[in-house]
N, C-alpha and C positions, 0 to 999 in steps of 0.2 A: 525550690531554693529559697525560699520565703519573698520571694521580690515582692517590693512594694509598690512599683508601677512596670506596667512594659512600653516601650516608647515604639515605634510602627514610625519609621523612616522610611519617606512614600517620594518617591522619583518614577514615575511609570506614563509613558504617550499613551497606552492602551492596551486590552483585557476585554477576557472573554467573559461573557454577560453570568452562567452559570460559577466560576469561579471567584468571581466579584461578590455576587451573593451568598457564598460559600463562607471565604471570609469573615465578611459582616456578620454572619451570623459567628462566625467564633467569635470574633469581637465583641457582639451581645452577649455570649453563654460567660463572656471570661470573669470568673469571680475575682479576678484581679485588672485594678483598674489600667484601659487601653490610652493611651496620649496619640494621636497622630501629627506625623509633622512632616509640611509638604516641606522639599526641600527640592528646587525648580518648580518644577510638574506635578498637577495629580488630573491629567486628563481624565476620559474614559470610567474605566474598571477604579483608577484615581480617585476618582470625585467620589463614589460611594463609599469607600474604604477610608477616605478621610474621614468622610463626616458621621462616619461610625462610629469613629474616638469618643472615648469621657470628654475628651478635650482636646482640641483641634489648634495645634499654633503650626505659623506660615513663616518661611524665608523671605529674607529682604528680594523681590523679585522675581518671586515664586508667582503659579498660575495654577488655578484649578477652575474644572469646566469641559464645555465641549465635550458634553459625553454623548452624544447619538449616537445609536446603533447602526450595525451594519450586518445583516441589510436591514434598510431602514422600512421593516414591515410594523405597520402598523400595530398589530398585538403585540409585537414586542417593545416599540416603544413604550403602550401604554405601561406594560407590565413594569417596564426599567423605569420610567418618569415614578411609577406609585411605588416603588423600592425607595429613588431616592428622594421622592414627598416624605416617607412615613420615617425612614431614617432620621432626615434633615431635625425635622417635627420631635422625634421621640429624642432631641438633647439639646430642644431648644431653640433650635434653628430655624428658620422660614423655608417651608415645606416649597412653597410656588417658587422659591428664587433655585432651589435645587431642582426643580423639578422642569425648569426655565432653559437649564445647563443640558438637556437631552432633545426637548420637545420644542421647536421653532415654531410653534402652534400658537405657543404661550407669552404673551403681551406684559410685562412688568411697569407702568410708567413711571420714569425716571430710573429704572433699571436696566429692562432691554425693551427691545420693538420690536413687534411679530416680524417671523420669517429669517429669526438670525438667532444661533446659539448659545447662547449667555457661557460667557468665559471673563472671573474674578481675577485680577491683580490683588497680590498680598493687603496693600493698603483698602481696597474697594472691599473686601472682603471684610475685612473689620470693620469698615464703615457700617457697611449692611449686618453688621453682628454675626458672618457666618464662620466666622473663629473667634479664637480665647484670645489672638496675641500675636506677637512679630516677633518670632526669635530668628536671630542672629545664627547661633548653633544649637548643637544637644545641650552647652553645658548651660545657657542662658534657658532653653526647656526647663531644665532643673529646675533653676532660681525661682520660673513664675510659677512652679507645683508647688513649690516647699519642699523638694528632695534632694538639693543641692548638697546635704549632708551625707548624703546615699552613695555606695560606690558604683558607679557605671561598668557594667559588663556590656561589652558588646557582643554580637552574634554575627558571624557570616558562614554564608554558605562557604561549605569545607573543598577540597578538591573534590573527595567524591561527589559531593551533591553535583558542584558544574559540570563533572563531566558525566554526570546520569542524564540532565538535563539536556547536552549537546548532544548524548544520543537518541533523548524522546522528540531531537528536534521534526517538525517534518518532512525536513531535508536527508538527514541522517538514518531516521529511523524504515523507512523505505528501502534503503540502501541495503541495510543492516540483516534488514528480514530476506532482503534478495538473493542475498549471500548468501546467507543460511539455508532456504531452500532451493537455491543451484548448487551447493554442496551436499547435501544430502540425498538431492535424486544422482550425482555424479557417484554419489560413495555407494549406493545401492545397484546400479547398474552400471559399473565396470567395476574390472576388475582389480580383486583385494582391497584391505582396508587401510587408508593411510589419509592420503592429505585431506580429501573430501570430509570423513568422518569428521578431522577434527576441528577443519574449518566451520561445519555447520554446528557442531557443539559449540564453538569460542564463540559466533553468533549471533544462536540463540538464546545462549546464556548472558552476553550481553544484552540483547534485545529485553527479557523479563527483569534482569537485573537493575538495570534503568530504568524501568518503571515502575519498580516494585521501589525500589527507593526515593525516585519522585512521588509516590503514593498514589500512584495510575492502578496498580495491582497489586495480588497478592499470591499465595501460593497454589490458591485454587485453581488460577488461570494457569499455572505452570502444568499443573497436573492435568489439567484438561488438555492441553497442547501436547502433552509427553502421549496421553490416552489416544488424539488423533492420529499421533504420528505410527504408534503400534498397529494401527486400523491399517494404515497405507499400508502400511508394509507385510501384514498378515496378506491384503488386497492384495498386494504386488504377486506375491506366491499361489494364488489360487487362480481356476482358468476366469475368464470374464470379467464385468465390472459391475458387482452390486450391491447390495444394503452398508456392507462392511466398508467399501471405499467411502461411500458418501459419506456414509457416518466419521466418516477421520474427514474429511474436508469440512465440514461441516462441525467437528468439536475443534479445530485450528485455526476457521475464520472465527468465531466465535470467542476462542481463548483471542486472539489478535485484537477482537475489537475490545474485551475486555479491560485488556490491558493497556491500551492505547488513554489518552488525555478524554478524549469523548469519542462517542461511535462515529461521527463524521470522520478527525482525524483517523479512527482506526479503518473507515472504508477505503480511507486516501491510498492509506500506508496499504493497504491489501491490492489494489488497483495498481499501485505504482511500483509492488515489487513483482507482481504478477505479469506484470508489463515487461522488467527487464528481464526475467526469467525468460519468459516467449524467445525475448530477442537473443539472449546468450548460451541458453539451454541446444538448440540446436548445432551452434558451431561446435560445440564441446562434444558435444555425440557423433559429430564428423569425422572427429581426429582423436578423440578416445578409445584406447582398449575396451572391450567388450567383456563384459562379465557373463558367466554361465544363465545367471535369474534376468538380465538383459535379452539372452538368447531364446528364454521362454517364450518371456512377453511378447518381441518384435520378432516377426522375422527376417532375417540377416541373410540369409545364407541364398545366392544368387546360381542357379546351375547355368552355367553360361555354356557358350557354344565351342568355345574353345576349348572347354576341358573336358569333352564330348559328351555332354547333355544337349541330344536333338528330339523333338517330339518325332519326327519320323526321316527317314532314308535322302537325303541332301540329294537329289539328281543332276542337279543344275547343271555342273562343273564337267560330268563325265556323257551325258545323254544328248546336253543340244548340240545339231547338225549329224547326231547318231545316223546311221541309216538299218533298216531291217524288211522282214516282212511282214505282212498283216496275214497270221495265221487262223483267225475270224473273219470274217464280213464287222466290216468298222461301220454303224449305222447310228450314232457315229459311233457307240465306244463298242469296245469288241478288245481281245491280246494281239500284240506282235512280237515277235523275235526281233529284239536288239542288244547286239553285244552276245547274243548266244543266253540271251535272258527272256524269260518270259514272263511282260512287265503289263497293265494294263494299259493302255491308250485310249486317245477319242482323238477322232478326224477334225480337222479344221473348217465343219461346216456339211460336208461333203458325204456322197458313199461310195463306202472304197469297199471293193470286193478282196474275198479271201484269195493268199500268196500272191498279192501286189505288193510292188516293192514300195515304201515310204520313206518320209525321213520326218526327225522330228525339230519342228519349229521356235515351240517356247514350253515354258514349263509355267501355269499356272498355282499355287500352292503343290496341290498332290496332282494335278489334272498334267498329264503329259499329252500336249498337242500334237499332232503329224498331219504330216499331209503327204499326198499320192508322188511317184516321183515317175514325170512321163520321160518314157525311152527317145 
């Protein structure tokens, strides 16, 4: 649009160390000159981005500084202090007083005193030359460029962008993915296709949506999650569990971490909706219809005793305190006649000769006990 400066209105407590560097370097590559202007704050991710700017002006009571890392590992300090040394340095700046604002290491006199993180007030700031200037507003910005003459277009994120970003949150985005895949194992394993199907589409299409517009991903990661998800499901349909499953778990944590802000946030978000899935996935399959490719997989089907599935003949009920004869020698087991039946028995210990009368005692699983019945 031909602009002749871009102005970076920078209010931020903190930022993530790879994004902060991100940034700066667009702010280097931009062929059109960068102004930053703290206006509060530029702690953190702050303090770099500021002093990125061609030119750096400060609010009346604004603060930049305190930028240490967390956590405060040593290489990464060094790494973040030698960003913002080499920043500070390359427009002029005093490399050690930036590099002061991360590293309590670092001794300034008449600046800071080891052991405490160098944090500038607007005024202290320009003392130390680590900005152009104290404006008031954007429009006094202008005046000290020489673009006062220029029309000011401002930019703000639009709905869509806030609410892409309220879903990459990662409070939200956990939820989101959780959703998704407790609707789509509920759509796949019960019966017909209705709410499950389209709550896991609405989703997951949220899910890459919001981060394909926050610029976490792109369409590639869509395609590789749509690839895993066909794996499961070819998996779902065949007997066992092999190459074919892993391989769809495995292209869906992978699309997930892609798409996520960094791979950390995307382990969270994988952890945390795998998490409620465990817990809610069960109740649903309690009290869910059963789909036929459900009835493959698991099995459901229970032969109970009531509805007369017995692995063998129930004596219990009609046999004990039977009485009969022992029409073998019972040594101990041998046949008697009870009930006009010829069932097999075993003596309770004892040997009982053949056409003594008995009776029977208890029943063991299949073991029918007797014992001798004296006259």
């Amino acid at each position: 649009n031909s602009a002749q400066a871009i102005i970076l209105e920078i209010n931020t407590p903190r930022g993530l160390v790879d994004s902060a560097i991100d940034i700066k370097d667009a702010v280097f590559d931009s062929t059109i000159p960068v102004i930053t202007y703290v206006n509060k704050r530029a702690s953190s991710a702050g303090a770099l981005i500021s002093l990125a700017g061609d030119n750096m002006y400060m609010a009346p009571g604004s603060t930049i500084g305190s930028a240490e890392t967390l956590p405060k590992d040593e290489k990464i300090i060094s790494d973040w202090t030698s960003q913002l040394r080499s920043t500070a340095a390359s427009r002029g700046k005093d490399g050690d007083i930036a590099a002061a604002m991360a590293d309590k290491d670092i001794e300034i006199p008449g600046v800071i005193d080891k052991g405490r993180l160098l944090n500038l007030t607007a005024q202290r700031a320009l003392e130390l030359s680590m900005c152009d200037g104290i404006a008031d507003n954007i429009n006094d910005v202008l005046t000290m460029t020489d673009l006062e003459d220029q029309s000011l277009v401002r930019i703000q994120p639009d709905f869509r962008h806030n609410f892409a970003r309220m879903l990459t949150s990662n409070f939200v985005a956990p939820i989101l993915l959780a959703i998704g895949i407790i609707a789509i194992i509920v759509e796949i394993f019960t019966a017909g296709f209705g709410a499950g199907g389209t709550i896991a589409i609405i989703a997951f299409s949220l899910f890459f949506w919001s981060n394909i517009t926050a610029g976490n991903a792109d369409w590639g990661t869509v395609i590789l999650f749509i690839a895993g998800v066909i794996l499961l499901i070819i998996e779902a349909t065949i007997p066992g569990f092999g190459v074919v499953g892993i391989g769809g778990i495995i292209c869906i944590v992978i699309s997930i971490i892609l798409a996520s802000p960094s791979p950390a946030a995307g382990l969270i978000t994988i952890l945390v909706s795998f998490g409620l899935t465990a817990v809610i996935l069960p109740i649903i399959f309690k009290y869910a219809p059963k789909s036929k490719l459900f009835e493959r997989i698991v099995l459901t089907v229970q032969q109970r005793k009531e509805a007369g599935y017995i692995s063998s003949y129930d004596k219990s009920t009609d046999l004990i305190g039977k009485t009969g004869i022992a029409l073998t020698n019972l040594r101990p087991a041998g046949i008697a006649l009870l009930d006009g039946k010829r069932i097999d028995v075993v003596s309770n210990g004892g040997f009982i000769t053949m056409n003594t009368k008995i009776k029977v005692i208890k029943i063991e699983g299949i073991r029918i006990v007797v014992e001798k019945i004296n006259n």
